[in-house]
C-alpha positions in Angstrom: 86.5 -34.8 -1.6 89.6 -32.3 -2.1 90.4 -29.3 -0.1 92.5 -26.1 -0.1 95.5 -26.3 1.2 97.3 -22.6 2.1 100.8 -23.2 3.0 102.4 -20.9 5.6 106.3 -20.5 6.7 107.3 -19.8 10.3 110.4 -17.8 11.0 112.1 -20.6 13.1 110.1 -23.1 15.3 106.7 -22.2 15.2 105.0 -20.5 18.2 102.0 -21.5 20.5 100.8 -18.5 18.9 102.1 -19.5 15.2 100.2 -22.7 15.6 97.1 -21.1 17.4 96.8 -18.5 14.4 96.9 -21.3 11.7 94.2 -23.1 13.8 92.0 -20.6 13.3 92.8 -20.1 9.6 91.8 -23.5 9.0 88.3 -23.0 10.9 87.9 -19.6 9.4 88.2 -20.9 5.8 87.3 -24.3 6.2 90.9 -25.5 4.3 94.0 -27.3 5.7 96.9 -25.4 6.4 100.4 -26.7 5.7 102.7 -25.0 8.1 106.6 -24.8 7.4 109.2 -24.3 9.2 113.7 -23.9 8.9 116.0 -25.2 11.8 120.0 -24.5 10.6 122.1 -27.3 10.0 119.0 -29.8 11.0 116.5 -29.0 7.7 112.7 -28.0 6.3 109.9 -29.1 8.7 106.3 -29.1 8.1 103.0 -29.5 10.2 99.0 -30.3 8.6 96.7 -28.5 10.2 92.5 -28.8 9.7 89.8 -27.1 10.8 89.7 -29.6 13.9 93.3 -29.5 14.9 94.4 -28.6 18.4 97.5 -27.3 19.9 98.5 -30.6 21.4 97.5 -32.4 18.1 99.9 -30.4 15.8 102.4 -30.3 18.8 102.2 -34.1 18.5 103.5 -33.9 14.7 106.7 -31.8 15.3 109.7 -33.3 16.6 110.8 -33.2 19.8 114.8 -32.4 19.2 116.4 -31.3 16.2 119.4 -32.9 14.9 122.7 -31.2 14.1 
């Protein structure tokens, strides 16, 4: 089975509230939501979210420190 997937970009490191609102995206319209993200001088970044996601589970997939 495939699924939509709606790609979204953050303005710097995504939010509780960045990541919350992408949750409920994914519940709303039943697709995965790939959300991007820029840190300066360290790179692109990017998150899966699904319609069963939870803030600590997309927490889990973002790193912890950025490199320089």
């Amino acid at each position: 089975m495939i699924q939509e997937l709606k790609t979204y970009a953050c303005d710097g490191i995504p939010t509780d509230e960045d990541i919350q609102q992408a949750i409920d995206i994914a519940q709303r319209d039943g697709c995965l939501i790939k959300l991007s993200w820029y840190v300066k001088h360290s790179g692109n970044y990017s998150a899966i979210i699904a319609h069963d996601s939870t803030l600590e589970s997309v927490r889990a997939q973002m790193p912890r420190v950025y490199g320089i």
